[in-house]
N, CA, C and O atoms as a Tripos MOL2 file, in Angstrom:
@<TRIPOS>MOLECULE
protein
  192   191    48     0     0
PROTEIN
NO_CHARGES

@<TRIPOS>ATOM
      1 N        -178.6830  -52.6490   59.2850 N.3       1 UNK1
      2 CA       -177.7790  -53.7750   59.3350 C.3       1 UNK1
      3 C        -176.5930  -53.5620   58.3930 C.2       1 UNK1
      4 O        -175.4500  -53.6430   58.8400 O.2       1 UNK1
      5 N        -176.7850  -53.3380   57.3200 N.am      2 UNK2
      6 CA       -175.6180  -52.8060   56.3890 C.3       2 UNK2
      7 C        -174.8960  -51.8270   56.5790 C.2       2 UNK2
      8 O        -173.8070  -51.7480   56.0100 O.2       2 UNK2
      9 N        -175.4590  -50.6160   57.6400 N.am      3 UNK3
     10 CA       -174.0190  -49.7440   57.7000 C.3       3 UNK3
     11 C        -173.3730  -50.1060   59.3500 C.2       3 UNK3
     12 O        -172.5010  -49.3580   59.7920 O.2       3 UNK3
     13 N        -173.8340  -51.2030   60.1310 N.am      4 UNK4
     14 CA       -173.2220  -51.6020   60.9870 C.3       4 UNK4
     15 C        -171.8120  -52.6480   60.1990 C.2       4 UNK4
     16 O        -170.5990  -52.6160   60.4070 O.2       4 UNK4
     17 N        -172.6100  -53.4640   59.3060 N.am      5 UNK5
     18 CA       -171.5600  -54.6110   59.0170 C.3       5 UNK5
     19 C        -170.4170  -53.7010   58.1410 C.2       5 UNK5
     20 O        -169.2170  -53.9470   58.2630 O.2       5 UNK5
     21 N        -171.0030  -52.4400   57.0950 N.am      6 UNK6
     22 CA       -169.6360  -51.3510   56.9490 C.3       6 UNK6
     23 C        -169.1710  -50.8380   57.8790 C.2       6 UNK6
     24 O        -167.9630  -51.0570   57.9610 O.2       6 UNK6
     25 N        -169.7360  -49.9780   58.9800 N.am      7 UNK7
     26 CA       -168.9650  -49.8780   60.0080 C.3       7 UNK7
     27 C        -167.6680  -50.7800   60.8220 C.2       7 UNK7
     28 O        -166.6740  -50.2420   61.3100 O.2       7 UNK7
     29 N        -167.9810  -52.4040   60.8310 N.am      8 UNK8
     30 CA       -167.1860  -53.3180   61.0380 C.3       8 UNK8
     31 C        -165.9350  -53.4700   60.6170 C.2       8 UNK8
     32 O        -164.8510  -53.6100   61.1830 O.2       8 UNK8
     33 N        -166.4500  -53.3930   59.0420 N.am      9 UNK9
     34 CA       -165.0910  -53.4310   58.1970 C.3       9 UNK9
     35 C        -164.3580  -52.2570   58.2740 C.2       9 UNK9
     36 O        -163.1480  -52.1690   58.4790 O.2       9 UNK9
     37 N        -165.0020  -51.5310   58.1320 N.am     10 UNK10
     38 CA       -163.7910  -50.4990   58.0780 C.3      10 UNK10
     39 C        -163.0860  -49.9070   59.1720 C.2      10 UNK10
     40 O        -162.5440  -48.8040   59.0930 O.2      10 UNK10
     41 N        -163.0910  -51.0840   60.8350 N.am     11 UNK11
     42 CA       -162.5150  -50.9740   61.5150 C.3      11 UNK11
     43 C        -161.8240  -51.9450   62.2370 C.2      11 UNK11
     44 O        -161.5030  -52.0270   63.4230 O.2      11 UNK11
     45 N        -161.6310  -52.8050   61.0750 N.am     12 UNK12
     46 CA       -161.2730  -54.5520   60.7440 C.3      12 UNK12
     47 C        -159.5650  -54.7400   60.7330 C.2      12 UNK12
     48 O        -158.8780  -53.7410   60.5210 O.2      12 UNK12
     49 N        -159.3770  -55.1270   60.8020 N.am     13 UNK13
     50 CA       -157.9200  -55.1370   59.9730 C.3      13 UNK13
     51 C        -157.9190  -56.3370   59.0560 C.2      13 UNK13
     52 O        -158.7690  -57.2190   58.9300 O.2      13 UNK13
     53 N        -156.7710  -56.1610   58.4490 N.am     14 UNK14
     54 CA       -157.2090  -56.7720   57.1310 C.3      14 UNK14
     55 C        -156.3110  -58.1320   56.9010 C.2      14 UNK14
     56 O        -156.2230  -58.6910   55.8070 O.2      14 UNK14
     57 N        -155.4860  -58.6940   58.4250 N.am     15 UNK15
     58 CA       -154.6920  -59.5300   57.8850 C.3      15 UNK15
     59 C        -155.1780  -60.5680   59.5510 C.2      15 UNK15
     60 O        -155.7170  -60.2970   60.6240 O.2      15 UNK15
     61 N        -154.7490  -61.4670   59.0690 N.am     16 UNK16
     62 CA       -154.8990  -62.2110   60.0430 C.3      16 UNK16
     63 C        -154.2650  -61.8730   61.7100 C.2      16 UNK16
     64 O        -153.7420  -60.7610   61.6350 O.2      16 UNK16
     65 N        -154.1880  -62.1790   62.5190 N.am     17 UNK17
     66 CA       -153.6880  -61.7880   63.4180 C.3      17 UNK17
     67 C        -153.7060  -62.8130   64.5590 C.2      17 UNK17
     68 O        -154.7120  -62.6900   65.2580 O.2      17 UNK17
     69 N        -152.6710  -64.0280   65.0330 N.am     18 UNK18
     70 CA       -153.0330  -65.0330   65.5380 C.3      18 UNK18
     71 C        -152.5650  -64.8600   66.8800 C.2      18 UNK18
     72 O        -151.5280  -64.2580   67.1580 O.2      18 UNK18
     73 N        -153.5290  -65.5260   67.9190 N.am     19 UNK19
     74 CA       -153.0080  -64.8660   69.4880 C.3      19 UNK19
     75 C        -154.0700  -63.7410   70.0500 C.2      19 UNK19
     76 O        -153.8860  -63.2260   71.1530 O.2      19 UNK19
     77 N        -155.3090  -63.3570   69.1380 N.am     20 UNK20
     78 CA       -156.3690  -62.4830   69.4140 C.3      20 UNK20
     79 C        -157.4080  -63.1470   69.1380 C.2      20 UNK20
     80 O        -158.1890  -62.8700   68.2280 O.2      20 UNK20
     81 N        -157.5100  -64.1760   69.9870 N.am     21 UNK21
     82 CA       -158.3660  -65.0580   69.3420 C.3      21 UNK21
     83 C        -159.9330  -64.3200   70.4800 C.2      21 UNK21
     84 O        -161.0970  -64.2760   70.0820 O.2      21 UNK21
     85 N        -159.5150  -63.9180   71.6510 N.am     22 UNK22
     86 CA       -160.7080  -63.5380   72.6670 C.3      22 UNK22
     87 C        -161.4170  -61.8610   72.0490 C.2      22 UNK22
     88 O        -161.0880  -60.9550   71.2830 O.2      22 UNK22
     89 N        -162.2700  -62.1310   72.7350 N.am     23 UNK23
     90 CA       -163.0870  -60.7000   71.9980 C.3      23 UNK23
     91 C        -162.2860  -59.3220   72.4840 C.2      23 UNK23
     92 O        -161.9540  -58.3150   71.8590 O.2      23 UNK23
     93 N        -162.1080  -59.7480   73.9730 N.am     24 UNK24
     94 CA       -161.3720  -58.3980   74.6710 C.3      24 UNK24
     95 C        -160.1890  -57.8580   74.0670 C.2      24 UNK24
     96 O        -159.9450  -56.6940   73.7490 O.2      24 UNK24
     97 N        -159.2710  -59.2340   73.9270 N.am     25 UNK25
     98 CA       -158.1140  -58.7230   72.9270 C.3      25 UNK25
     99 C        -158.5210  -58.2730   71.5570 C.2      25 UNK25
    100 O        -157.8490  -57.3880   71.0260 O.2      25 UNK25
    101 N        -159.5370  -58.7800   70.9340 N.am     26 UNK26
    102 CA       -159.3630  -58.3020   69.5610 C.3      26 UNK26
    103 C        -160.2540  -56.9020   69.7440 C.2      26 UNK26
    104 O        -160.2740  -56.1210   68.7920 O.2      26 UNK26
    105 N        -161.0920  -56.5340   71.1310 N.am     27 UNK27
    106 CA       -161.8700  -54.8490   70.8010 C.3      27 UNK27
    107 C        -160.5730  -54.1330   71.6590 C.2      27 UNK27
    108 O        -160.5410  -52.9180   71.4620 O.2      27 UNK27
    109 N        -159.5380  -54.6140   72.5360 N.am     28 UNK28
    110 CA       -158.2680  -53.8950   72.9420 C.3      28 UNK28
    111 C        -157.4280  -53.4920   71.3880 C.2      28 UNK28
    112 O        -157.4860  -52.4010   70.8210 O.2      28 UNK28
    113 N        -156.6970  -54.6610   70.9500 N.am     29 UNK29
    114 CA       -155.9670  -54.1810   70.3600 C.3      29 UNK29
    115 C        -156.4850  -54.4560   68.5720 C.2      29 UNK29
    116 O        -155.5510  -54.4540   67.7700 O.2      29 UNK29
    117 N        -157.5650  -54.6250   68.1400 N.am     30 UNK30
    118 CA       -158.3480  -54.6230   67.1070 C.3      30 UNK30
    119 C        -158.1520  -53.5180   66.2050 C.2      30 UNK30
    120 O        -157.6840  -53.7170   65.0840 O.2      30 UNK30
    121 N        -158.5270  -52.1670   66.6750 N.am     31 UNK31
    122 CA       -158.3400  -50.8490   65.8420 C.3      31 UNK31
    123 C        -156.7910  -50.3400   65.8120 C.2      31 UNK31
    124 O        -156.5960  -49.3330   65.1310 O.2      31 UNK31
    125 N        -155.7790  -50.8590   66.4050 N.am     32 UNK32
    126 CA       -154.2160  -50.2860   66.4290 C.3      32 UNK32
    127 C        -154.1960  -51.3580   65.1960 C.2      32 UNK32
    128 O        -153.7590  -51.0080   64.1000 O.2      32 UNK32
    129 N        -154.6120  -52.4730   65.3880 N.am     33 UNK33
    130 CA       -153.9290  -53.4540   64.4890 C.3      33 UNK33
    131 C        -154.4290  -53.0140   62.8220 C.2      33 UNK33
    132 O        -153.7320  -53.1220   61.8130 O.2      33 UNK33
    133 N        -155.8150  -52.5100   62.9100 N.am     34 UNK34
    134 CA       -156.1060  -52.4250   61.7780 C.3      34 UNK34
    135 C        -155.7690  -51.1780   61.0980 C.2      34 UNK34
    136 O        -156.0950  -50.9340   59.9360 O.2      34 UNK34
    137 N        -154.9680  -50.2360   62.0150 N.am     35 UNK35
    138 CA       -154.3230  -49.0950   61.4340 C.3      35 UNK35
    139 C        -152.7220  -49.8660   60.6330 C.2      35 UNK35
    140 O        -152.2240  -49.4920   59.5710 O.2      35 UNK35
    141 N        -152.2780  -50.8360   61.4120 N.am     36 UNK36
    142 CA       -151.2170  -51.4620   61.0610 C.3      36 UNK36
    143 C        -151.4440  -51.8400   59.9100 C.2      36 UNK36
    144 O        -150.6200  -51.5940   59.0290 O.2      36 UNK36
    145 N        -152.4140  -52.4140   59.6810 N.am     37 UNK37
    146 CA       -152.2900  -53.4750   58.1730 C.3      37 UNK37
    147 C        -152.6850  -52.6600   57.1440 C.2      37 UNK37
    148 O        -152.2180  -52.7530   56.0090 O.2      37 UNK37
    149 N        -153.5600  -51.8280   57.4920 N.am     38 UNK38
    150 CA       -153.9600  -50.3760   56.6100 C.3      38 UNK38
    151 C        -152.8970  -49.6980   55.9140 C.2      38 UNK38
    152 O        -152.9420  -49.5570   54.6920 O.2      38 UNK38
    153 N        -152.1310  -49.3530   56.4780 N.am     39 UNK39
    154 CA       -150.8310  -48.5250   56.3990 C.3      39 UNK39
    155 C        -150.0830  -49.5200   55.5350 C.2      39 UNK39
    156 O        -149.8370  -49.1840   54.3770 O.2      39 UNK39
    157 N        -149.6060  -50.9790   56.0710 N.am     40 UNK40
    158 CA       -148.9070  -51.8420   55.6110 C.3      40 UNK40
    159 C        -149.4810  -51.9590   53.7870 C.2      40 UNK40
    160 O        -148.7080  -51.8850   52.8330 O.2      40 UNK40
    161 N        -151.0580  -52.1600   53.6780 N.am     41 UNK41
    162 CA       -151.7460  -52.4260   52.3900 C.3      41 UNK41
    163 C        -151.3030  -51.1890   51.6760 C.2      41 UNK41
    164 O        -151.3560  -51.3120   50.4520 O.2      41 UNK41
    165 N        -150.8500  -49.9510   52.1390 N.am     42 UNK42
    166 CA       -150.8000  -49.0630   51.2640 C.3      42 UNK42
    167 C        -149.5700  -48.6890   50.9630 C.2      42 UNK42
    168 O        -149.4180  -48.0030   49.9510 O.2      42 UNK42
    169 N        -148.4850  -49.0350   51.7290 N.am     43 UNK43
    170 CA       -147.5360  -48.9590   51.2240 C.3      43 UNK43
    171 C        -146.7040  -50.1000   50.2310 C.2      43 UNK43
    172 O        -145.5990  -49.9650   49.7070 O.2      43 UNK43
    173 N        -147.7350  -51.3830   50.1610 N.am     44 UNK44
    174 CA       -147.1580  -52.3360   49.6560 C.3      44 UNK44
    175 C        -147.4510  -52.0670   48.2070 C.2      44 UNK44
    176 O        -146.6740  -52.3720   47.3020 O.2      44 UNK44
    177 N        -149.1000  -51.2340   47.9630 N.am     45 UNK45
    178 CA       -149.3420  -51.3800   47.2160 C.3      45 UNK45
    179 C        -149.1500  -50.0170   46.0450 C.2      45 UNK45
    180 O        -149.6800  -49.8020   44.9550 O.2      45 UNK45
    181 N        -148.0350  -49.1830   46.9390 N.am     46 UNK46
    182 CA       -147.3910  -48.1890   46.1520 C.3      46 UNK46
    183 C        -145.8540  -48.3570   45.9390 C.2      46 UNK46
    184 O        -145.1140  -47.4420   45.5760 O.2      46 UNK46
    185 N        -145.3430  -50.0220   46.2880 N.am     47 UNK47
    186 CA       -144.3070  -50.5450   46.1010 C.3      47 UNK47
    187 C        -144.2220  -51.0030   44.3610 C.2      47 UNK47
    188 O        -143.2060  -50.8580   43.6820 O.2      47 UNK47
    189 N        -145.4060  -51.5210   43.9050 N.am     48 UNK48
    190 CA       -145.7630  -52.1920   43.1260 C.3      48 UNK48
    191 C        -145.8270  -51.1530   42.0150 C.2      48 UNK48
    192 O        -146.2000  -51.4780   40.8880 O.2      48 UNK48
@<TRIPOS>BOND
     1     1     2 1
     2     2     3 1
     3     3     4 2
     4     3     5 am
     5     5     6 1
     6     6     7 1
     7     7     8 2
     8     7     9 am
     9     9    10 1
    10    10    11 1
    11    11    12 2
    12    11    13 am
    13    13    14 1
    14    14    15 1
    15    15    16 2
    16    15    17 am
    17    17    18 1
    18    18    19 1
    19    19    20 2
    20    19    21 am
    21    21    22 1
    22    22    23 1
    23    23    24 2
    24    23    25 am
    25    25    26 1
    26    26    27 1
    27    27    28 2
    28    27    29 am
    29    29    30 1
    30    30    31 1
    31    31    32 2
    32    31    33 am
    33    33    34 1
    34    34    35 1
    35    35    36 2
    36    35    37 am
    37    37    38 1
    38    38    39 1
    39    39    40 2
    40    39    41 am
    41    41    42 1
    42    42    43 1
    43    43    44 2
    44    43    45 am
    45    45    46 1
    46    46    47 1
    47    47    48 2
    48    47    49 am
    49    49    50 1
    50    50    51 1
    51    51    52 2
    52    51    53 am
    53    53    54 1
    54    54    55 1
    55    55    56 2
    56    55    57 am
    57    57    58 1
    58    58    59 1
    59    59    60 2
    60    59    61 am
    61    61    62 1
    62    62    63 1
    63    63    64 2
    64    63    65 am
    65    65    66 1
    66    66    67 1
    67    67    68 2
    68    67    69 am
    69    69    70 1
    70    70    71 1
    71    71    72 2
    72    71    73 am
    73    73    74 1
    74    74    75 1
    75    75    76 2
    76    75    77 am
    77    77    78 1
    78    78    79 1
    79    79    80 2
    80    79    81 am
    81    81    82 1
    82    82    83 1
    83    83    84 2
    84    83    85 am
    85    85    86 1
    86    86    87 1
    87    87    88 2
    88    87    89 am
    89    89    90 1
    90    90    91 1
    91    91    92 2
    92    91    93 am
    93    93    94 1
    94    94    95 1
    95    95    96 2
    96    95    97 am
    97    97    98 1
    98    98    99 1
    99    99   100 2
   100    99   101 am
   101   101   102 1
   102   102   103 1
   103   103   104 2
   104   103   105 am
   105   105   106 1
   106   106   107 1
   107   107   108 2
   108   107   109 am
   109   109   110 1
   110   110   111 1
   111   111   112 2
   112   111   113 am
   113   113   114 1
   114   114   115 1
   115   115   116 2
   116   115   117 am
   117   117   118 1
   118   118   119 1
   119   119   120 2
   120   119   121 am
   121   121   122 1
   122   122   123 1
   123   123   124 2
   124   123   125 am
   125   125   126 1
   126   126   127 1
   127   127   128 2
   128   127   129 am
   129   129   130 1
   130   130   131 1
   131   131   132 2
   132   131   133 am
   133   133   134 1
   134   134   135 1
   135   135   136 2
   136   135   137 am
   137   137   138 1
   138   138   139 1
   139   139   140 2
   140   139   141 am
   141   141   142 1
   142   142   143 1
   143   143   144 2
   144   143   145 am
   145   145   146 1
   146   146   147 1
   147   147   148 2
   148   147   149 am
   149   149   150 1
   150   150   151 1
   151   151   152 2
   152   151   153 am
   153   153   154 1
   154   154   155 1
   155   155   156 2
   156   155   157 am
   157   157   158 1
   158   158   159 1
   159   159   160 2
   160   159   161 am
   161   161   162 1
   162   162   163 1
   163   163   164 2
   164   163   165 am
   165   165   166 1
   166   166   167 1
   167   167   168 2
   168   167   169 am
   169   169   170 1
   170   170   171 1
   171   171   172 2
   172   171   173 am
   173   173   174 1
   174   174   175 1
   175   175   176 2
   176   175   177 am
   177   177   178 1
   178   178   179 1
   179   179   180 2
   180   179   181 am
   181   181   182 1
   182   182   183 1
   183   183   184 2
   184   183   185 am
   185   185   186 1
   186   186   187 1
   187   187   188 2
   188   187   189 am
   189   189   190 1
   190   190   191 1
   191   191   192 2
@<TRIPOS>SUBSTRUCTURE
     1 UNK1         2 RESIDUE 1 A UNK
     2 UNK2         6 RESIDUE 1 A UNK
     3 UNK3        10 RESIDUE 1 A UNK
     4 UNK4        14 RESIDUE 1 A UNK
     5 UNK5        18 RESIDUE 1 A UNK
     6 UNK6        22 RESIDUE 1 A UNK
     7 UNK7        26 RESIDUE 1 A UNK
     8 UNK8        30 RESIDUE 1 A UNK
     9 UNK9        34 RESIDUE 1 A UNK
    10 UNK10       38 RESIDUE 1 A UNK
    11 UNK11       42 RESIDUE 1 A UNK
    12 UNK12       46 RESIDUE 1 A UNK
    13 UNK13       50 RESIDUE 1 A UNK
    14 UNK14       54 RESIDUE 1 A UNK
    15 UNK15       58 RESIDUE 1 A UNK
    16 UNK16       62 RESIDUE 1 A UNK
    17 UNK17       66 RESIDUE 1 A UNK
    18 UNK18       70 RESIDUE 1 A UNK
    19 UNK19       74 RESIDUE 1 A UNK
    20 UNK20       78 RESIDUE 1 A UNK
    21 UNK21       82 RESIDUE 1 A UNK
    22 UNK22       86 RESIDUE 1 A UNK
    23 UNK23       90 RESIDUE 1 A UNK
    24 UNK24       94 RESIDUE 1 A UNK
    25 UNK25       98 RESIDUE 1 A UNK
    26 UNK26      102 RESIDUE 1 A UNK
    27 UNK27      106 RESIDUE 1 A UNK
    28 UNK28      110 RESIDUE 1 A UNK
    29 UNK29      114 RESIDUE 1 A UNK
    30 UNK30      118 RESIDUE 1 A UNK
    31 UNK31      122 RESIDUE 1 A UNK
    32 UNK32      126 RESIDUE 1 A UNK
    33 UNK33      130 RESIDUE 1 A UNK
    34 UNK34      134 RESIDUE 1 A UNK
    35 UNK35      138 RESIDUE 1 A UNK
    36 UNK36      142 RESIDUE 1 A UNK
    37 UNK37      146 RESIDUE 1 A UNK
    38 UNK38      150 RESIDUE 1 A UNK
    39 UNK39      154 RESIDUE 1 A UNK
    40 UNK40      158 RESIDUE 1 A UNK
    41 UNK41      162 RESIDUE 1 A UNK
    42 UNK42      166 RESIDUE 1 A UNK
    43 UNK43      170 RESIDUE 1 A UNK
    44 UNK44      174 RESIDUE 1 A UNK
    45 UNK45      178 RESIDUE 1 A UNK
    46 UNK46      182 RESIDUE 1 A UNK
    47 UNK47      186 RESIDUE 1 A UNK
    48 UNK48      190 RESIDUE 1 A UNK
């Protein structure tokens, strides 16, 4: 059970995302998005 619910996260994205509220949309576009916010978290946080 624990390396499913890590598995989850770490293919999560990390920001909200409103308009993906159905499952299909969020396992369609779920993993692009969470490359998005991934990328976004790391460049914000080498802004800083």
């Amino acid at each position: 059970m624990v390396s499913a619910v890590q598995a989850a996260q770490a293919i999560a994205p990390t920001r909200p995302h409103p308009g993906v509220e159905s499952s299909l949309l969020n396992f369609a576009i779920g993993p692009f998005a969470s490359m998005l916010d991934r990328a976004r978290d790391i460049i914000s946080a080498a802004m800083r």
